[in-house]
N, C-alpha and C positions, 0 to 999 in steps of 0.2 A: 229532410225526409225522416222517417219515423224506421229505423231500427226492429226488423222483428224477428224470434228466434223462431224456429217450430223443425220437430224434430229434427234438429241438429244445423239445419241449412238457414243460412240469413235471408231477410226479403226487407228490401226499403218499398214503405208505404209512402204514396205521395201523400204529401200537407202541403197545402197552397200557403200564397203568401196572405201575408194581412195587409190588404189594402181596400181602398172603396174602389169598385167592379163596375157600377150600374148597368144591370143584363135587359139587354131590350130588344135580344132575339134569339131565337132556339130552333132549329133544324135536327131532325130524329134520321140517322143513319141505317142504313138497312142491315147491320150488325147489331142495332140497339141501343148504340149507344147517345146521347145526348150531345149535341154540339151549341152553346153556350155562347151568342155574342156580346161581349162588355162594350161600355161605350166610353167610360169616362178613363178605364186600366189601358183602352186598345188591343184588347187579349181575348180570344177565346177558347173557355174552360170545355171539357169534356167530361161527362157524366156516364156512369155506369149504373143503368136505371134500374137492373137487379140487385146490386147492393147498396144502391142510393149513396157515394160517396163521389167525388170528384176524383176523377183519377190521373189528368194531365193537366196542364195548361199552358199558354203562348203567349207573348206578349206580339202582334203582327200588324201595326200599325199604330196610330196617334187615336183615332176615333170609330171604332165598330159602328157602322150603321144598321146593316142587316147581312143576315147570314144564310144560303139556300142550300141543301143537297142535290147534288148533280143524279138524277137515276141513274142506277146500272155498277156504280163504281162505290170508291172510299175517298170520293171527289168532295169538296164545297166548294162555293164562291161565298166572297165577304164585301163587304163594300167600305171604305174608310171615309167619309165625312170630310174629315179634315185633308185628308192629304192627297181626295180627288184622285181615289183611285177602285179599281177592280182587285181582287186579288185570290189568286186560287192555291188553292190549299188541300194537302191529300193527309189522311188517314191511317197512319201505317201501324199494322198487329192487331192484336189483341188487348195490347195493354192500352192501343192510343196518342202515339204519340202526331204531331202535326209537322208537315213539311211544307215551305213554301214553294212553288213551283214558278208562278208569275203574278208580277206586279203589272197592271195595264193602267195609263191614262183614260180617265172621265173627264164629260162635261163638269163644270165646277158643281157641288154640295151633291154626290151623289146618295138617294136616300135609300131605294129600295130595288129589289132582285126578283125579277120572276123566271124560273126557266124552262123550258118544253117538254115535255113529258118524254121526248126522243134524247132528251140528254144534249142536244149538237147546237142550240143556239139559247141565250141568257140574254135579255133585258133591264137595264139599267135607269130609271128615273134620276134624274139630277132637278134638285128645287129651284134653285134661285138661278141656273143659265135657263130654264125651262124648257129641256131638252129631255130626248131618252134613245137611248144608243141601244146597238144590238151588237153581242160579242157572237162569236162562232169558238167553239169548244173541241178540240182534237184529243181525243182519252190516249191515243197513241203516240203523238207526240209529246203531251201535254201541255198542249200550247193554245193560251184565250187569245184570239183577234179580233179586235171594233173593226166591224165591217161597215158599219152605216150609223147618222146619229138626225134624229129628225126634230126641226122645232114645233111647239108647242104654243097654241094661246093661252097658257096659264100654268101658275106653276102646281109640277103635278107633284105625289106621293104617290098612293098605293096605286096597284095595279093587279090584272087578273088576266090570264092568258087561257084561253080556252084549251081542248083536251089535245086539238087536232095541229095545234101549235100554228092556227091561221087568223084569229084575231087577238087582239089587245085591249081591254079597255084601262084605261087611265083615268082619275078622280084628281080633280082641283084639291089643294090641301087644304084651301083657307077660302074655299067657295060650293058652286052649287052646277058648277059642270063637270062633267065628262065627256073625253071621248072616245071612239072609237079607230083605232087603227088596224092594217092588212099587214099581215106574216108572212116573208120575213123583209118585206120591205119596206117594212112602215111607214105606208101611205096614210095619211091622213082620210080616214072615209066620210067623217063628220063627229060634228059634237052636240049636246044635248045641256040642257038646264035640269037639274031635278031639285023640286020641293026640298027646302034643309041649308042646313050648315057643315061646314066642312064632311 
């Protein structure tokens, strides 16, 4: 940490470490602050987007895959790649720092996070089991539980949940389908082909 004087009182400035980060996801806090997932460090950094500096950071697993803000709180969810997991993660002050709350088991390579606009239930894509599970979120406990995990003809990536947190559609990562599933019990409704590649 960086030492500073100013009329008469000390303040340590964070300085990150020097290592390779590779950030390959970012969620915006409703304090304004930047949440920063690394993939290669397993860390994610926190960004103070008015003075453009980094002001925290964590090292909270092996492999960052994606990172969501939970509305309403100083909530996230993070996904770890490597170590097949969910993990939530809180916000604390002003200055930032990260708490972990819970680590949950996923289907193996989970890749990406979408979560409801009500805050109370998260989806989780996993590639290579070709599954996607739903967690349910208690802001008052703080406790994620995988309630449900459904399979899949094809391994998915991205995903998109509509406003009303009643359907899902899912994207082949390495083809030219999707489909479509029901909230929160993710029935399969059907799937589609569309013109394209991944």
């Amino acid at each position: 940490a960086l030492l500073l004087c100013i009329g008469g009182m000390h303040l340590y400035a964070y300085e990150p470490d020097e290592k390779f980060r590779r950030p390959v996801t970012l969620a915006l806090m409703e304090n304004g602050i930047l949440a920063v997932g690394n993939r290669d460090s397993g860390s994610v950094s926190l960004i103070n987007l008015s003075l453009r500096e980094v002001i925290y950071e964590k090292d909270i697993g092996l492999g960052v895959s994606d990172l969501r803000a939970i509305p309403g709180g100083p909530y996230l969810v993070s996904t770890d790649e490597e170590a097949n997991e969910i993990i939530l993660l809180e916000i604390k002050g002003r200055a930032g720092q990260i708490m972990v709350h819970r680590r949950v088991s996923t289907p193996h390579s989970p890749v990406r996070i979408e979560v409801a606009k009500s805050g109370t239930f998260i989806t989780v894509t996993s590639l290579w089991s070709r599954r996607v599970s739903l967690f349910r979120f208690d802001p008052n406990l703080r406790t994620l539980r995988r309630e449900r995990v459904a399979d899949l003809p094809f391994l998915p990536r991205l995903q998109w949940m509509d406003d009303a947190g009643e359907r899902l559609v899912i994207c082949d990562a390495f083809a030219d389908k999707v489909a479509m599933l029901s909230l929160p019990d993710l029935r399969l409704l059907g799937t589609r082909k569309l013109p394209g590649h991944n």
